[in-house]
C-alpha positions, 0 to 999 in steps of 0.5 A: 493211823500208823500202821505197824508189823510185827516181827519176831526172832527166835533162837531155835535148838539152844539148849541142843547147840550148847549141849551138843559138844562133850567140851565144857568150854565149848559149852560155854562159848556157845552160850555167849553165841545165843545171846550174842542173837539178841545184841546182833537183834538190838544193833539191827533195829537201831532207835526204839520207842513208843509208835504212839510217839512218833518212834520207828520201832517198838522193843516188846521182848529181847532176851536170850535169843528171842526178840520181839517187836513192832516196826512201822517200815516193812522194808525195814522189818525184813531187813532187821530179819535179814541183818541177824540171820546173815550174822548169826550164820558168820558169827554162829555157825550151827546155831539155828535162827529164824526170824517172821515179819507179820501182817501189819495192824492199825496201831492203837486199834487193839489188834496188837495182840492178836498180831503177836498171837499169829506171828508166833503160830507163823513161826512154828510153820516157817521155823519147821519148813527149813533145814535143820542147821546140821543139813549146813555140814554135810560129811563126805567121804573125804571128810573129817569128824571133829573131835568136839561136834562131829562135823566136817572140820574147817580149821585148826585150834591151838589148845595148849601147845597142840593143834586140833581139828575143829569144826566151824560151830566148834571154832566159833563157840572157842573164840567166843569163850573169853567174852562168855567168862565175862557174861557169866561173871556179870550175870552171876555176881562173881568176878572174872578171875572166879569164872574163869576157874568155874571153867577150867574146873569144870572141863574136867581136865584139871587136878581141881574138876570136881569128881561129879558134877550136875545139870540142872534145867529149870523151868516157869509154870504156866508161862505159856498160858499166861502169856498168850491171856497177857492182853487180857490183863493189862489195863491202859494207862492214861492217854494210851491206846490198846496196842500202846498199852499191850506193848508196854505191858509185854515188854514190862512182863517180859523184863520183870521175869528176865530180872527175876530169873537173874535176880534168883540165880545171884541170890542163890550164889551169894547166899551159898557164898555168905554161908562158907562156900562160893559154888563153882557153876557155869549159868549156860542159859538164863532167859526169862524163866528158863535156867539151864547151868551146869555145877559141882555135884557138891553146890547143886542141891542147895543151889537148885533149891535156892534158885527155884525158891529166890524166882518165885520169891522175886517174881512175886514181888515184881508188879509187872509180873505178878499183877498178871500171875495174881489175877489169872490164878484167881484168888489174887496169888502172885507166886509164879511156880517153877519146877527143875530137873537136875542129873548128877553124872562123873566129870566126863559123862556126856553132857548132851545126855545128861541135859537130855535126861534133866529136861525129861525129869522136870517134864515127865517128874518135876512139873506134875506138881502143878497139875495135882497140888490144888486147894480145897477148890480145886485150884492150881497151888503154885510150888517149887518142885525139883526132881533128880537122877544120880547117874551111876550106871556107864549108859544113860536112860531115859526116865522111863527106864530109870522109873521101872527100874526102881519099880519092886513088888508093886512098890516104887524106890523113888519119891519124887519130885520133892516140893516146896510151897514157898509163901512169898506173900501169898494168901491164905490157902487150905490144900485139898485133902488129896493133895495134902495125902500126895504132898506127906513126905515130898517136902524138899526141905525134909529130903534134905535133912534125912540126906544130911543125917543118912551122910553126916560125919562126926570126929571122921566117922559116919553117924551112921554104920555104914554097914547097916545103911548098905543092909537096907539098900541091898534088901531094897531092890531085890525084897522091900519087905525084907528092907522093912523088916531090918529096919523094925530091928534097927529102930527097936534097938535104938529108935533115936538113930534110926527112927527118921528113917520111919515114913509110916504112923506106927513106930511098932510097924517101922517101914520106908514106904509111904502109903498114899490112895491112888498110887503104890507105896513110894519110898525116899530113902534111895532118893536121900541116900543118893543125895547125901553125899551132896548135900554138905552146903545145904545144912540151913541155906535152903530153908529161909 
């Protein structure tokens, strides 16, 4: 019998060394540089196949600087870890690499399974045994910092018609560049010469930057979980043995989501197109159900929700992936979940603090949709959920911070996160009764209609005075029930105005908070007033 060891590696600290760079284009240099991992992974490992077959090699994941295989040769196994890790130090400089080669199991035995479990706990062990990558730049006193990552610098860039001191990883992330711009433009559905202006806009520099601009991190529900119980749900084919099949299946999974994610994102952008306006976005990091990109304030409201949406939409539809999802939930419901956290900050706020805090959001905000949207048994529900943070303030907080901000007399000034429980085929559902309480006035698609109708214009002039909209905001914060108060006058005199503003079921007793048991009265109209100002190419593409 052939025996087989399984080797995985992994890109550590991605999001950390595309974000850790207040250079735009560094940023998307860098981006390239990750994948570049799984490409450097698939040279390495020359000619795959089935082990059952006879091949040397068999690919079960590579995406996004994670690859995962099987190899019947261990000298070539390390040797396939050594080949990347000693490139990625050369080609990539800063970017963290490791790479495991397991113990090897009879192949077609039905260990396949467990061998990838303890590859990947293996993994957590070595991967925090080493370095970090920033021990490889030491400063000394004779060192300079690099304007871009604050390293010790080891050469000079011509950027324009000057020479600037860099550092090995920024130099590395700005030759990578133009083969980035071509990636990017594959990946989303633009053309080169569109991707090219995406980036010069937004590095911020030009007349063109857009006055603010978003990072948004998405991310899958439950992946994790569904993973680790994948060999549970994969039935062998015929004349395929356990591991053949486990393998088979892992990789199938593994490719449905990356096309899924893919597949979401140039749905997203060609939908926004198709409606009147191409959105200016740089895809940094799509791999599998992670999406990190970064856009025009203006696009990325619509483009967000659209993106969550499409995946869910996609996924459900891919068998490899849903057939897993479906018989893990349950009731045979093939949605995947997703959830995103997205800051909205000017052109040269940092960008490693705003990815910091879009990450906070989807973990501390965004994703504890999941764990309270149930149906009537108790079962988890699969959404789409999306919670934000328009930065205003020169410093940024963490969500912690901003939360007891917008905490007043008991009462709380932001709603999220905002969701949608998007059909996709599903089957037929009842909500629990407290998650139907907990869902009243966190519908994504009516935070963005009460967004618009706060922003609209007409003839260039507001719908709404923005005299009195400021009244409300201003009594917010220091008196919430002075903000009620006003608003009673306001719908008294003319209720078809103002009346959406009304969250209560007494149009007598008109109030911008949400009553619901268990948590203190939430309000979403700083959430709608913030967003209004972008939510222009929203009007009907988020709703379908």
């Amino acid at each position: 019998m052939t025996r087989a060891y399984p080797v995985l590696i992994e890109t550590h600290g991605k999001q950390s060394y595309v974000f850790a760079t207040g250079r735009r284009r560094d940023a998307v240099g860098a981006s390239y540089l990750v994948h570049a991992v799984t490409d450097t992974a698939r040279d390495a490992l020359g000619p795959t196949g089935r082990i059952a077959d006879g091949a040397p090699a068999e690919l079960l994941v590579a995406t996004s600087g994670t690859v995962l295989a099987f190899l019947v040769d261990r000298d070539r196994a390390v040797a396939l870890v050594r080949a990347v890790t000693r490139a990625t130090l050369t080609d990539a400089p800063g970017l963290g690499v490791t790479g495991v080669v397991g113990d090897a199991v009879e192949w077609d035995s039905g260990g396949a399974p467990a061998a990838v479990a303890a590859v990947f706990r293996r993994m957590g062990v070595v991967r925090h045994s080493r370095p970090v990558p920033a021990a490889r730049f030491p400063m000394t006193p004779l060192s300079e910092p690099c304007p871009s990552s604050g390293l010790p610098v080891a050469g000079l860039v011509r950027i324009g018609e000057d020479l600037e001191p860099r550092s090995a990883p920024s130099i590395a992330k700005r030759r990578a560049v133009d083969a980035a711009v071509r990636r990017l433009a594959a990946l989303s559905g633009l053309d080169h010469a569109t991707m090219w202006r995406a980036t010069e806009m937004l590095a911020g520099d030009g007349d063109e930057a857009p006055e603010r601009v978003a990072v948004i991190h998405a991310d899958g529900n439950g992946l994790g979980g569904l993973v680790a119980r994948l060999g549970d749900r994969i039935t062998p084919g015929p004349g395929e043995g356990p591991d053949t099949a486990y393998a088979r299946g892992y990789r199938e999974f593994s490719d449905a989501l990356v096309r899924s994610a893919e597949g979401a994102l140039r749905a997203a952008i060609a939908e926004l197109a198709a409606a009147g306006r191409v959105p200016v976005v740089l895809p940094l990091i799509v791999g599998g159900d992670d999406l990190t990109f970064v856009a025009d304030a203006a696009d990325a409201p619509a483009l967000a929700a659209l993106v969550l949406r499409r995946f869910v939409e996609l996924a459900a539809a891919e068998p490899a992936l849903a057939g897993p999802v479906a018989g893990t939930s349950g009731v045979g419901d093939p949605r995947l979940g997703m959830g995103a956290g997205m800051v909205i900050t000017g052109p040269h706020f940092p960008f490693d603090a705003a990815y910091a805090l879009a990450e906070e959001l989807l973990t501390d905000v965004a994703k504890t949709a999941k764990t309270v949207l149930l149906d009537d048994r108790g079962r988890p529900v699969p959404c789409v959920s999306l919670a934000y943070h328009v930065q205003s303030d020169t410093v940024a907080t963490g969500n912690a911070q901003r939360v007891a901000a917008l905490c007043v007399d008991g009462r709380s000034l932001t709603g999220g996160p905002y969701v949608d429980l998007v059909p996709a085929g599903a089957p037929e559902r009842d909500l629990a009764v407290d998650s139907e309480t907990w869902l009243h006035h966190r519908d994504l698609d009516e935070l963005f209609a009460v967004a618009r109708r706060l922003g609209a214009v007409r003839d260039g002039r507001r719908e709404l005075p923005s005299a009195q909209v400021h009244e409300i905001r201003s009594r917010l914060r220091p008196d919430p029930a002075a903000a009620d108060q006003y608003l009673r006058r306001l719908v008294a005199v003319d209720p078809q105005r103002w009346g959406f503003l009304d969250e209560g079921a007494d149009p007598a007793a008109a109030t911008l908070f949400t009553d619901r048991a268990g948590e203190p009265p939430t309000s979403r109209f700083l959430d709608a007033l913030t967003l209004a100002p972008f939510t222009g190419s929203a009007q009907d593409v988020t709703t379908a």
